[in-house]
C-alpha positions in Angstrom: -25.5 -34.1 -9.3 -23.8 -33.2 -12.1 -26.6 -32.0 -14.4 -27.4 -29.3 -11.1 -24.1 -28.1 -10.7 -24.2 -27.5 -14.8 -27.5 -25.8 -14.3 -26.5 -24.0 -11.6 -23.2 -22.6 -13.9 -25.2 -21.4 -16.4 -27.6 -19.9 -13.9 -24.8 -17.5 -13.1 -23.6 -17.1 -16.4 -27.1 -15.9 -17.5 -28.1 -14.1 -14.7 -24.5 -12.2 -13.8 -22.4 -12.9 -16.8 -24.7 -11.6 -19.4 -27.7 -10.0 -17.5 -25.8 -8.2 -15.4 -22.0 -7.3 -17.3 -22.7 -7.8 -21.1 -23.5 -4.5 -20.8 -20.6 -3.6 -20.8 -18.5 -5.1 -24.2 -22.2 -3.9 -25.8 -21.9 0.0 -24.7 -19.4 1.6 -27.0 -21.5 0.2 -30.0 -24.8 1.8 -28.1 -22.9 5.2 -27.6 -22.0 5.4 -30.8 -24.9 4.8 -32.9 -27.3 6.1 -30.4 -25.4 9.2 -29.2 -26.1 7.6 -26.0 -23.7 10.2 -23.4 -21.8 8.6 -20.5 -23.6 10.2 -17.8 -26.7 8.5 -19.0 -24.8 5.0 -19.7 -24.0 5.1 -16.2 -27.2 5.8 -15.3 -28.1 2.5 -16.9 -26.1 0.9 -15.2 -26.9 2.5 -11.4 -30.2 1.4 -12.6 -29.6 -1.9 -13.0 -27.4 -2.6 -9.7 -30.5 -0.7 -7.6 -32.9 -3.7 -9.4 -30.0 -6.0 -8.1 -30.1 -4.3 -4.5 -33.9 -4.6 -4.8 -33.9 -8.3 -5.9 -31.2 -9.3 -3.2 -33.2 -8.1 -0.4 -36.7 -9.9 -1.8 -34.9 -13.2 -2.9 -34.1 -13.4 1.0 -37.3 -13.6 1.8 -38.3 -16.7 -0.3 -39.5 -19.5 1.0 -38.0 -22.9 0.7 -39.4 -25.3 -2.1 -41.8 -24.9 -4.7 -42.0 -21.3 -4.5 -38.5 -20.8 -4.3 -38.2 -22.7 -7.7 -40.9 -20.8 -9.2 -39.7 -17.8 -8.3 -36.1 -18.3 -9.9 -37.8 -19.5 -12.9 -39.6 -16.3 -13.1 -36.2 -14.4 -12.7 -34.9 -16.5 -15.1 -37.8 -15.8 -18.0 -37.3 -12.0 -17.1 -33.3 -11.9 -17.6 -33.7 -13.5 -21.1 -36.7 -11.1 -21.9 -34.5 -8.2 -20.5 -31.5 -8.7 -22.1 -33.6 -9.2 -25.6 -35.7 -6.6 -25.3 -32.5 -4.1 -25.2 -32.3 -5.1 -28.7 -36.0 -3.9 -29.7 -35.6 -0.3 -29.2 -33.6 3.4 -28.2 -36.1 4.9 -26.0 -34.0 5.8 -22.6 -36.8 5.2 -20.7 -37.2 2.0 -21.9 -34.3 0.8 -21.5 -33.3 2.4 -18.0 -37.2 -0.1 -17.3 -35.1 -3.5 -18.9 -32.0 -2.8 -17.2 -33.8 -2.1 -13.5 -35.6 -5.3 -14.8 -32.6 -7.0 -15.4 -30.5 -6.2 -11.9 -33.9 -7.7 -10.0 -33.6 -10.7 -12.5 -30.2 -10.9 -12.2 -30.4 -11.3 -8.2 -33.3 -14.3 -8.3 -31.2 -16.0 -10.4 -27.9 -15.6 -8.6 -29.4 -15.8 -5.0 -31.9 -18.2 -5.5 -29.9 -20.0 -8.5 -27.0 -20.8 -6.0 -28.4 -21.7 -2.6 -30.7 -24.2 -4.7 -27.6 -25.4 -6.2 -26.1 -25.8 -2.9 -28.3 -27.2 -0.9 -28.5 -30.0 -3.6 -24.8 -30.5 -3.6 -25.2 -30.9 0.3 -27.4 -33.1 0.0 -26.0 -35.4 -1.8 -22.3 -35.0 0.0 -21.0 -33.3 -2.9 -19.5 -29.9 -0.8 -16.2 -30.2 -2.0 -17.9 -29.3 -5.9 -19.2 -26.3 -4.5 -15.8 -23.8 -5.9 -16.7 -24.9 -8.8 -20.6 -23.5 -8.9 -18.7 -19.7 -9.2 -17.2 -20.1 -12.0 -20.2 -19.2 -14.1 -20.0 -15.9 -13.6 -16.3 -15.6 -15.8 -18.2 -17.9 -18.2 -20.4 -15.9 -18.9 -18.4 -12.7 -19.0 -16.0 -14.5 -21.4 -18.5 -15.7 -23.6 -20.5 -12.4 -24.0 -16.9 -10.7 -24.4 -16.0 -13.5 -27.4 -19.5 -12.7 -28.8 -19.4 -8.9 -29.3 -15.6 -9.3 -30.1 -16.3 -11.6 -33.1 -20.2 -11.0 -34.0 -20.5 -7.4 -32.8 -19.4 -5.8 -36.2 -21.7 -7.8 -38.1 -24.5 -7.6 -35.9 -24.5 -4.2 -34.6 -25.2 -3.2 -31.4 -29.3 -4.5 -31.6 -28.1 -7.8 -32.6 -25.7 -8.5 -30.0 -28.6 -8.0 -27.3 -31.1 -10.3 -29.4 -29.0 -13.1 -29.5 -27.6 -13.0 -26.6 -30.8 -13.3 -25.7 -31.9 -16.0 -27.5 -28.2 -18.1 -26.5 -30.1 -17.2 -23.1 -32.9 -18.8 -23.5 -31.7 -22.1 -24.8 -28.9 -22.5 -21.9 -31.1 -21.1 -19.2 -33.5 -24.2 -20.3 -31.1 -26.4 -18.7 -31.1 -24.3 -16.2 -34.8 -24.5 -15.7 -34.8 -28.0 -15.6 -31.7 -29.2 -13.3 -31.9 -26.2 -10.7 -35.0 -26.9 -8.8 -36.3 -27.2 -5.1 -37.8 -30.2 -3.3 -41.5 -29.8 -3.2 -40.6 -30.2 0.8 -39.6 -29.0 4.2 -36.6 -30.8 4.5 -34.5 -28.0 3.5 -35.5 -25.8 6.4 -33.3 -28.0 8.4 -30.4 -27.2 6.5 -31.2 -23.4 6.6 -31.6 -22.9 9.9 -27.8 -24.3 10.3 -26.2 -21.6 7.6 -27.3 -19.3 11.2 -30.1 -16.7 11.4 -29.9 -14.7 14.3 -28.6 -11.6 15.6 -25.0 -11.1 14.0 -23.0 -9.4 16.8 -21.9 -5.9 15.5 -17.9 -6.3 16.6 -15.6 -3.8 15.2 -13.9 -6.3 12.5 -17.2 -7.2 11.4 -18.2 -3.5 11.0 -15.1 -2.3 9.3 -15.5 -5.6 6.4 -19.0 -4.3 6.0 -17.5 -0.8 5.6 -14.5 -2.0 3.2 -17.0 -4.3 1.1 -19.4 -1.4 0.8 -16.3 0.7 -0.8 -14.8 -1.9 -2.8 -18.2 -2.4 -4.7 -18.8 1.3 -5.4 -14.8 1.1 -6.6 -14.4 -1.8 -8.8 -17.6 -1.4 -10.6 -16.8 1.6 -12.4 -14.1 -0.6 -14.6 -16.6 -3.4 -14.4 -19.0 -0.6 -15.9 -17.0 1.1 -18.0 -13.7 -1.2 -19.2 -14.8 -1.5 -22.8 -15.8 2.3 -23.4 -12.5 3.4 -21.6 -10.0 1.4 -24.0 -12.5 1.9 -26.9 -11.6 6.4 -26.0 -7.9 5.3 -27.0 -6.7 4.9 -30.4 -3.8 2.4 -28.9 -6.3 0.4 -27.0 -9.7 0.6 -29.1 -8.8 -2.5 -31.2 -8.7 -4.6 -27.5 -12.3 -3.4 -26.2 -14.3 -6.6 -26.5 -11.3 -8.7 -26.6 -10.2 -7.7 -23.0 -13.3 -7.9 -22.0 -13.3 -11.5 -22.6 -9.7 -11.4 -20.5 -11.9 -10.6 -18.1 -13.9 -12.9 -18.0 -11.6 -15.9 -18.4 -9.4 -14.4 -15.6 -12.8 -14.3 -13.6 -13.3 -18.2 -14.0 -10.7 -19.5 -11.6 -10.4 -16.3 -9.3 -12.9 -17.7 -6.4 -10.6 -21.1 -6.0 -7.7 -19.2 -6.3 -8.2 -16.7 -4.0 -9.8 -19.0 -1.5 -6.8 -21.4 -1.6 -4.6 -17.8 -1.1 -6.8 -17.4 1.7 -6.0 -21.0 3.7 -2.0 -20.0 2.8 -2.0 -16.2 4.2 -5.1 -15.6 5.9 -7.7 -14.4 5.1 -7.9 -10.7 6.3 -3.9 -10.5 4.2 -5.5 -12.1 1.3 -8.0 -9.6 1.0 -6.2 -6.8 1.7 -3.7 -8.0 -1.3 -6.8 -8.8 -3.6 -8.0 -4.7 -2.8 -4.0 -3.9 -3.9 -3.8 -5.7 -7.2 -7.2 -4.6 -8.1 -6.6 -1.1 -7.5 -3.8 -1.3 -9.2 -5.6 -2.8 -12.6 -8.3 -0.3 -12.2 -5.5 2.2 -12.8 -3.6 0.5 -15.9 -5.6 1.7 -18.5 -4.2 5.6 -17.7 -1.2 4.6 -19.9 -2.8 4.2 -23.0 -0.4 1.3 -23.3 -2.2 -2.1 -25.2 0.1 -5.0 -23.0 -1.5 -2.7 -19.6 -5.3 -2.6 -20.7 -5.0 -6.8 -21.3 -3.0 -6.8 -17.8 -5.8 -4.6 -16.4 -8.5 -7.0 -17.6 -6.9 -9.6 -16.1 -5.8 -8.2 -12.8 -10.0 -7.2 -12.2 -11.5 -10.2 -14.0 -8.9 -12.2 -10.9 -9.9 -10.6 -8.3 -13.6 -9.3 -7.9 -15.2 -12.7 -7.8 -12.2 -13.9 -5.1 -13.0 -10.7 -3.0 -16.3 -11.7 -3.3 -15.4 -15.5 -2.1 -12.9 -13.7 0.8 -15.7 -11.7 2.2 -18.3 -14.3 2.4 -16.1 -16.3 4.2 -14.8 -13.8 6.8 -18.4 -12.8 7.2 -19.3 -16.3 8.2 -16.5 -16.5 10.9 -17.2 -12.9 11.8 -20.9 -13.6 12.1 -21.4 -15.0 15.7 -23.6 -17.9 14.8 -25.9 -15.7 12.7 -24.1 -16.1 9.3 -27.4 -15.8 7.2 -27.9 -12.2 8.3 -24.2 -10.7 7.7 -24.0 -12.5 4.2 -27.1 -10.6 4.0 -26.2 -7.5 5.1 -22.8 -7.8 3.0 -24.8 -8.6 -0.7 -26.7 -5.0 0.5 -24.1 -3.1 1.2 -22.6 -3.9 -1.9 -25.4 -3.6 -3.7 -25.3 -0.2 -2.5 -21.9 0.4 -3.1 -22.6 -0.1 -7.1 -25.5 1.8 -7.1 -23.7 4.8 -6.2 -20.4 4.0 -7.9 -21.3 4.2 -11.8 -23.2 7.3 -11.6 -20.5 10.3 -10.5 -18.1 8.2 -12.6 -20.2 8.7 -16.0 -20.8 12.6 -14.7 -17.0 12.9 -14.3 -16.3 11.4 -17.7 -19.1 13.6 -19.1 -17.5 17.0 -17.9 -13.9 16.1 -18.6 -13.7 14.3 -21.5 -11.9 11.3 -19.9 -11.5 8.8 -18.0 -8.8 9.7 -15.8 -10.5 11.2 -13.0 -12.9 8.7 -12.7 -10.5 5.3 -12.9 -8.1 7.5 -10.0 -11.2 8.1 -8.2 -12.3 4.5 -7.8 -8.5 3.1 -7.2 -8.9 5.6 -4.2 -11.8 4.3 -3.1 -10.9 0.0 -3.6 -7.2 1.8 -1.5 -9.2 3.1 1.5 -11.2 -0.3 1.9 -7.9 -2.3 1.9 -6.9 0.3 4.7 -10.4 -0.3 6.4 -9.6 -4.0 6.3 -6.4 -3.5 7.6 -7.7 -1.8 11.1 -9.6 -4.8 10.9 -6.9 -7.0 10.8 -5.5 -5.3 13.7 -8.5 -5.2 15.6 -9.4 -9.0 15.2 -5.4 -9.7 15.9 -5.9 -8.1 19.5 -8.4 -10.3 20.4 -6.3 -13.0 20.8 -3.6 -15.7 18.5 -6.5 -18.0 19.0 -8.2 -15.7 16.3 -5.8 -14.8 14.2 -4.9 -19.4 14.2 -8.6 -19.8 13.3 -8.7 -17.3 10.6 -6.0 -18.8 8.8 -6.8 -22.5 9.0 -10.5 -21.6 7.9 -10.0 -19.6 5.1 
């Protein structure tokens, strides 16, 4: 059990960590030797979080068992080829093809990666490991960050995408072997337990939909854009790839955390404080001030994955039995959310010349879910202490 929980932490760290977010440490390097602008960069990016939408929504629809491990293994050899391939040229179209290639990679692995993962763990009693299976996603965001901080120069830009690449390919082997499917039916037992019918559309449930729509169109413009922004500052533009790898190590614990903040307060107050202290991070940066961009990468690396965590498990209580469909529904609505987030960011940047507008524009909008989720709060408090009781102890 061991070796899949492994597999399945490297999955993530591939497919998120690296696929998905090394994008990010890698960018100012792009910009500047490419003249790439930052409307386009976060065109790039939209790109890749609408092949992450994409792949969400299909990876839902695979079938248990040998399929289901082919299929992930298919993501898998695309995500290595994707993130390698950035490497191999400057053509913007070419690029904007790898990175949409990359997002629908990125979601076969991470979907597919983890509920293989977990269902093994089930199987062999092993729930209680299951906190740790998240962690791969800070791994890998800490690992890219050290990469770029202390190859980057020496590498270039090209480089940095090539062997990341090839690191890729030799963990993801692990990956390929350990994170794998029963060639049986068995699991469709334990599927049809997670819940699939028809969620019931109560107004808590809406308004976390709502809020977790918001907050991934928010905190993806820093997740986007971190590096670039401290990169703009003479104080901060030593720290770029370095708090980037903050980041990423504050990332690592932030699901167990959170989730054990959740059990203590509740899980609505949880993640209304988790929407607070990442709005504030998102807004550090402003000051120019070194000791706030390291406290920025901190505060966002600790809290996206844990929001993530929060949600899921409110969905499932919220779900009415059909948990499947609103965990469903929230990875779309998110998806969404990051689609549309990078894009009037980078065209914000582009016209003013900083990033100002664009960091106060997503703080507003990570504010505004925290107030949807407080409504919801209210609304599920109303419906009885019973509620409110159940929502604590289950967190």
């Amino acid at each position: 059990m061991v070796r899949v929980l492994i597999g399945g932490v490297l999955a993530l760290a591939i497919a998120m960590g690296v696929g998905r977010f090394a994008f990010t440490p890698i960018l100012p390097a792009m910009q500047a030797a490419t003249g790439l602008g930052t409307d386009a960069a976060g065109l790039l990016a939209s790109l890749n979080y609408l092949g992450y939408f994409l792949g969400a929504l299909g990876a839902g629809l695979v079938p248990h068992g040998t399929v289901r491990t082919a299929v992930f293994r298919t993501a898998l050899i695309a995500s290595v080829t994707s993130t390698a391939g950035m490497g191999f040229t400057e053509d913007m179209a070419a690029w904007a093809v790898l990175r949409f290639v990359s997002g629908l990679a990125s979601a076969g692995m991470f979907i597919l990666g983890i509920a293989m993962t977990l269902d093994a763990l089930a199987r062999a009693g092993r729930e209680s490991w299951t906190g740790w299976l998240y962690t791969g996603v800070g791994i890998g965001i800490a690992s890219s960050g050290l990469f770029v901080a202390l190859m980057g120069d020496r590498l270039g830009w090209r480089g940095d995408w090539l062997w990341l690449g090839l690191a890729c390919l030799g963990f993801g082997t692990l990956s390929w072997l350990w994170v794998t499917d029963p060639p049986r039916a068995a699991a469709h037992t334990a599927a049809g337990t997670a819940g699939g019918g028809s969620p019931q559309p109560s107004a808590p449930l809406v308004l976390l939909t709502l809020a977790y729509f918001l907050e991934g169109a928010g905190y993806i413009v820093t997740g986007t854009f971190l590096v670039a922004i401290l990169k703009t500052m003479p104080e901060t533009a030593q720290l770029g790839a370095a708090a980037w790898m903050v980041t990423g190590l504050a990332a690592m614990p932030s699901g167990i955390v959170w989730a054990a903040a959740g059990r203590k307060l509740g899980l609505w107050r949880a993640l209304i404080l988790a929407h607070v202290v990442q709005a504030v991070g998102i807004l550090l940066p402003i000051t120019g001030s070194p000791a706030a961009a390291v406290v920025s990468a901190a505060l966002f690396g600790g809290t996206f994955i844990g929001i993530v965590t929060l949600s899921f498990t409110l969905g499932r209580q919220l779900s009415g039995g059909a948990s499947a469909r609103v965990i469903g529904a929230l990875t779309a609505v998110y998806g969404l959310g990051q689609i549309v987030g990078p894009v009037p960011a980078g065209l914000v940047v582009a016209r003013t010349g900083s990033f100002d507008s664009a960091l106060v524009g997503a703080a507003a909008v990570v504010l505004v879910s925290a107030a949807l989720l407080a409504a919801g709060a209210w609304m599920a408090g109303r419906s009885g202490p019973a509620t409110v009781a159940l929502d604590a102890r289950r967190g």
